[in-house]
C-alpha positions in Angstrom: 3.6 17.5 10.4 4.0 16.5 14.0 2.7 13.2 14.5 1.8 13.1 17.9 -0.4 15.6 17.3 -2.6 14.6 14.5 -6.2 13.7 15.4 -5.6 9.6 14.5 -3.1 9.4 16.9 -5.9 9.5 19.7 -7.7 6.6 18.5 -4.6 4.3 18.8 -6.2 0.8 20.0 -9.5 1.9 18.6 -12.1 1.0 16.3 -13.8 4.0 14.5 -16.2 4.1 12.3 -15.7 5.1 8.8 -19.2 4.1 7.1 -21.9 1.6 7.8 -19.8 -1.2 6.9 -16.2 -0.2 7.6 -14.4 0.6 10.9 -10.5 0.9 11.2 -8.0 0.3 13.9 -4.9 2.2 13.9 -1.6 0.5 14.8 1.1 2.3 17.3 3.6 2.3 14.0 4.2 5.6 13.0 7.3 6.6 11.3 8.4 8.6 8.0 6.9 5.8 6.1 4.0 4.9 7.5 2.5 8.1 9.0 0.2 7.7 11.8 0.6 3.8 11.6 -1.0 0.8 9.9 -4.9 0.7 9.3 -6.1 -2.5 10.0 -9.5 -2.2 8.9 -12.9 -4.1 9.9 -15.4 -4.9 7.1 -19.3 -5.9 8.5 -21.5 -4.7 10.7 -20.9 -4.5 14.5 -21.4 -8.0 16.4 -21.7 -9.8 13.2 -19.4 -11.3 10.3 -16.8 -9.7 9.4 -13.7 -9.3 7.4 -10.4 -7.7 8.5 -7.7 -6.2 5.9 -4.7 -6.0 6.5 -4.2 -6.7 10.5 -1.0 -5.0 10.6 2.5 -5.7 12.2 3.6 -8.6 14.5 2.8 -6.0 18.0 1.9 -7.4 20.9 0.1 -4.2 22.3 -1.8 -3.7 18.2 -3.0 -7.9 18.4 -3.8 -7.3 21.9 -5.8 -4.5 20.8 -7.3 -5.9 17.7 -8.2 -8.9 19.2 -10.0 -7.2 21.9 -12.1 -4.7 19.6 -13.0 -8.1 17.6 -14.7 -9.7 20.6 -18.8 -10.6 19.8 -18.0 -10.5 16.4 -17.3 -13.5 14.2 -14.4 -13.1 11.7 -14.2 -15.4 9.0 -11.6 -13.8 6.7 -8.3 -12.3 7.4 -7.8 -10.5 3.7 -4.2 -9.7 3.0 -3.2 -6.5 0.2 0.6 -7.6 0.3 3.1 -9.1 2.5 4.9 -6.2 3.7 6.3 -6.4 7.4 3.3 -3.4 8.6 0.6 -6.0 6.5 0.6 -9.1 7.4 2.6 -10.6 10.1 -0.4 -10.3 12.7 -2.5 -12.4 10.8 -1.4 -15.7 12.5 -2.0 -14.9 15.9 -5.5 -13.3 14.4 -6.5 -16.8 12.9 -5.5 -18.5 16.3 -7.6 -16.3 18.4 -10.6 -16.7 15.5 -10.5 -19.3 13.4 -10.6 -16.9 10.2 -8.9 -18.2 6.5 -6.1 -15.8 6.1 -7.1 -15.0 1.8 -5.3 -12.3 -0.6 -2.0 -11.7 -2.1 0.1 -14.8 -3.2 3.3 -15.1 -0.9 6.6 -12.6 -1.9 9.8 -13.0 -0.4 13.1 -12.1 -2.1 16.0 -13.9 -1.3 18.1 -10.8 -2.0 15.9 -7.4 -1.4 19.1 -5.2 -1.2 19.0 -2.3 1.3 14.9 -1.4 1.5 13.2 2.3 2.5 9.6 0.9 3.6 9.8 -2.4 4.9 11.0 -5.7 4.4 8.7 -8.6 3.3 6.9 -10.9 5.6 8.5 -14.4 5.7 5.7 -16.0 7.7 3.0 -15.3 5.6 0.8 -18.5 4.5 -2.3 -17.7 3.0 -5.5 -20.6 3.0 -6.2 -18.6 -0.6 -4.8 -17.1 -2.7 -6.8 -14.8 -4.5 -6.6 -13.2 -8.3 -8.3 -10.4 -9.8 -11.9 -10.7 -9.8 -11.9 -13.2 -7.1 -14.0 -12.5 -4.1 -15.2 -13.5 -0.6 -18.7 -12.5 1.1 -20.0 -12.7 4.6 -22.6 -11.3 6.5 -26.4 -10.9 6.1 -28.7 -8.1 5.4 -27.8 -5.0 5.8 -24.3 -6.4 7.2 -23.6 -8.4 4.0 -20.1 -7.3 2.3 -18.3 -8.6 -0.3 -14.6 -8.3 -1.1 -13.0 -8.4 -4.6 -9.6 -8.6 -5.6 -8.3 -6.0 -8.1 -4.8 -7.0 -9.0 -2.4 -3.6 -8.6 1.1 -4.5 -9.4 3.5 -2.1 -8.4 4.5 -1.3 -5.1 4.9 -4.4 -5.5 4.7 -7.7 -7.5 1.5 -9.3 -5.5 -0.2 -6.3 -4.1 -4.0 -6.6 -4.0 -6.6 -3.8 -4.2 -10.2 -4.9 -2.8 -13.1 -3.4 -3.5 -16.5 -3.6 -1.4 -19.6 -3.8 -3.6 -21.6 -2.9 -1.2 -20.5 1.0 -0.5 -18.5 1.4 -4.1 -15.6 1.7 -1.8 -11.8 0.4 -2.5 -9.2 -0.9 -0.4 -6.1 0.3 -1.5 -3.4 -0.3 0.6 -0.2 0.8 -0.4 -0.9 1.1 -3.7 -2.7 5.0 -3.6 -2.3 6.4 -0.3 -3.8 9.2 1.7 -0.6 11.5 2.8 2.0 10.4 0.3 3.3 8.9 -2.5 4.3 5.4 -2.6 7.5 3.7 -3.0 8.2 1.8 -5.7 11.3 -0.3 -4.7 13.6 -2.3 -7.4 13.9 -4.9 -7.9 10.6 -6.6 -7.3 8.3 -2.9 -7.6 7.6 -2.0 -11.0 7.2 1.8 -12.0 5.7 0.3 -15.4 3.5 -2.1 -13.2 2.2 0.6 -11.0 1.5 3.1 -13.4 -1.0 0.7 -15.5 -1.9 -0.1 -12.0 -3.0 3.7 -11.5 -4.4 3.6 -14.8 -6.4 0.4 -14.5 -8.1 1.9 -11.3 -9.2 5.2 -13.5 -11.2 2.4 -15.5 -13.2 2.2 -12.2 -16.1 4.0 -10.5 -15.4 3.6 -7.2 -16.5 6.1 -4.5 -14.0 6.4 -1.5 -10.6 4.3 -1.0 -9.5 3.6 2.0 -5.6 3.2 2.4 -4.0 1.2 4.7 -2.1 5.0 5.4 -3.7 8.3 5.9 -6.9 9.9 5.5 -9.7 8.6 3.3 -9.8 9.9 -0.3 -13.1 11.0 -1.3 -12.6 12.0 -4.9 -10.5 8.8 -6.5 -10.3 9.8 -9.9 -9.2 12.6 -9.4 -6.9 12.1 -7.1 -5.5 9.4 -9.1 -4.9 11.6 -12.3 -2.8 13.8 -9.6 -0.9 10.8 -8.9 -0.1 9.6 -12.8 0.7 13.3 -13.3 2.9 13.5 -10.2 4.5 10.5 -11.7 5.1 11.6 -15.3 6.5 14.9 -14.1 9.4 12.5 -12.2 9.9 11.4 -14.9 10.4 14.2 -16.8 12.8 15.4 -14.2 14.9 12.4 -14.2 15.5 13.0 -17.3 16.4 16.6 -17.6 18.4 15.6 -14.2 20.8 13.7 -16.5 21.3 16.6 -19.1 22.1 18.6 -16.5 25.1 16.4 -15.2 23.7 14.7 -12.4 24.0 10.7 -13.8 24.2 8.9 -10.5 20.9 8.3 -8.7 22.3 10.1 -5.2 22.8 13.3 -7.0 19.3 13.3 -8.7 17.4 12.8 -5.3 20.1 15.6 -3.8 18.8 17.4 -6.5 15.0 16.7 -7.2 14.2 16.2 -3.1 16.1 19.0 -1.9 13.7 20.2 0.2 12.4 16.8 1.5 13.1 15.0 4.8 16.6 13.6 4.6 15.2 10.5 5.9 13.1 9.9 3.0 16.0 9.9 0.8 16.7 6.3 0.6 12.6 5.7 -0.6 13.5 8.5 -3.4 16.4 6.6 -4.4 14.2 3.9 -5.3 11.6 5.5 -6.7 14.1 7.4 -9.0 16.1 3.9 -9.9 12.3 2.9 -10.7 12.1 5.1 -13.3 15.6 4.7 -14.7 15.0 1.5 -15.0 11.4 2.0 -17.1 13.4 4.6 -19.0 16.0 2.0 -19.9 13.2 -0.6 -20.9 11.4 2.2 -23.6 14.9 3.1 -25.0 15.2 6.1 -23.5 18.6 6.1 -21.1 21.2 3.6 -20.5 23.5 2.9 -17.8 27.3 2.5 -17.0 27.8 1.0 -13.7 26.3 4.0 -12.0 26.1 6.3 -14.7 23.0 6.8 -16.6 22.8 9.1 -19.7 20.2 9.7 -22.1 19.6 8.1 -25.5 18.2 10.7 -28.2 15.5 12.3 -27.3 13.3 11.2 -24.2 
């Protein structure tokens, strides 16, 4: 898909409407991982309290932009899904220009990340709370009231944060489902055993609509998130019938399984595939040597 022509790309530096209670703004960041860019999303009703999730990367032009769109309106939480470099850097000049409490996702920084697909982690990030599963902040009044709780989704990666808004049954979920792709699950710190009782955990629920940080909105959640454990389990399967076939390095499997993906996605398939070898390895199924991976009985 070309990019520069999709329909969100003309609302860069705006904030659009999505339902009574939640407007998005769309950072400049596109890229083969991020699609159109970061949605930095506004939760309240216009000229009153509100929260924002997730106010994207440390971009001069986006803050400008955010902070401009926020004017008559009184933010009193900056929420945080994870601590990704397109998540969470902007939230300090945010609370400077407002006076919000940065709240979510505990801090995550590895020491040693080894080479990353997606992004690296945000070393700046210094939440006033953080928040667990089932926590939750309010705001508002009347019809403008929201609250925000925190659904723990492990995955993507170690602290990532769902947050669901009681009011309009809707979910936040940044990386953790997105609208236009899969998500990468990156050793060592994402989990493919995490995220898939993740995935499950959120078929437990009733929301209505999520809203991903990337992509469109996804108006029928359950079953878009049985496509997802399917899409997942199928991998799987693959990985493993990858290694009977010969290929037992990780670079042959993606040559192999993501043939007809964008080369420049192959470094966030490597992960993913390691992600499952290393689930694999956990359950008994394959072992390694060095590089090598070959499977144990039957998997």
């Amino acid at each position: 898909m070309d990019m520069a022509n999709h329909p969100d790309t003309a609302a860069y530096g705006l904030l659009v409407p999505r339902s009574p209670l939640v407007r998005r703004l769309l950072a400049k960041n596109p890229s083969p991982f991020t699609f159109t860019g970061t949605g930095t999303f506004v939760v309240g009703e216009p000229g009153g309290t509100v929260a924002v999730i997730d106010p994207g990367p440390d971009d001069p032009a986006h803050i400008r932009a955010l902070i401009d769109a926020l004017a008559g309106h009184t933010v009193s939480h900056i929420v945080i899904t994870h601590t990704h470099m397109d998540h969470s850097p902007a939230a300090p000049a945010l609370k400077a220009a407002t006076g919000a409490h940065i709240v979510g996702c505990a801090p995550l920084v590895l020491s040693e990340d080894g080479p990353r697909a997606d992004a690296g982690f945000d070393a700046s990030y210094a939440p006033d709370t953080v928040m667990a599963d089932g926590n939750s902040v309010s705001g508002g009044q009347g019809d403008g009231a929201w609250t925000l709780t925190a659904v723990a989704t492990p995955g993507h990666t170690s602290n990532h944060l769902c947050f669901a808004l009681l009011q309009e049954k809707a979910l936040f979920t940044g990386d953790h489902v997105m609208g236009w792709s899969t998500t990468v699950v990156a050793p060592p710190d994402g989990d493919m055993a995490d995220y898939m009782a993740s995935l499950q955990k959120l078929l437990g629920r009733d929301d209505a609509i999520y809203h991903p940080t990337h992509g469109e909105a996804v108006t029928e959640p359950q079953r878009f998130v049985k496509h997802l454990l399917g899409h997942r389990r199928q991998r799987e399967t693959q990985v493993v019938r990858a290694i009977g076939e010969g290929l037992v390095t990780v670079p042959q499997m993606v040559g192999a399984m993501y043939a007809m993906v964008d080369k420049r996605l192959h470094p966030a398939a490597g992960l993913s595939v390691l992600a499952h070898l290393i689930d694999l390895e956990r359950r008994g199924k394959v072992s390694r040597t060095g590089d090598n991976w070959h499977v144990l009985g039957e998997a």
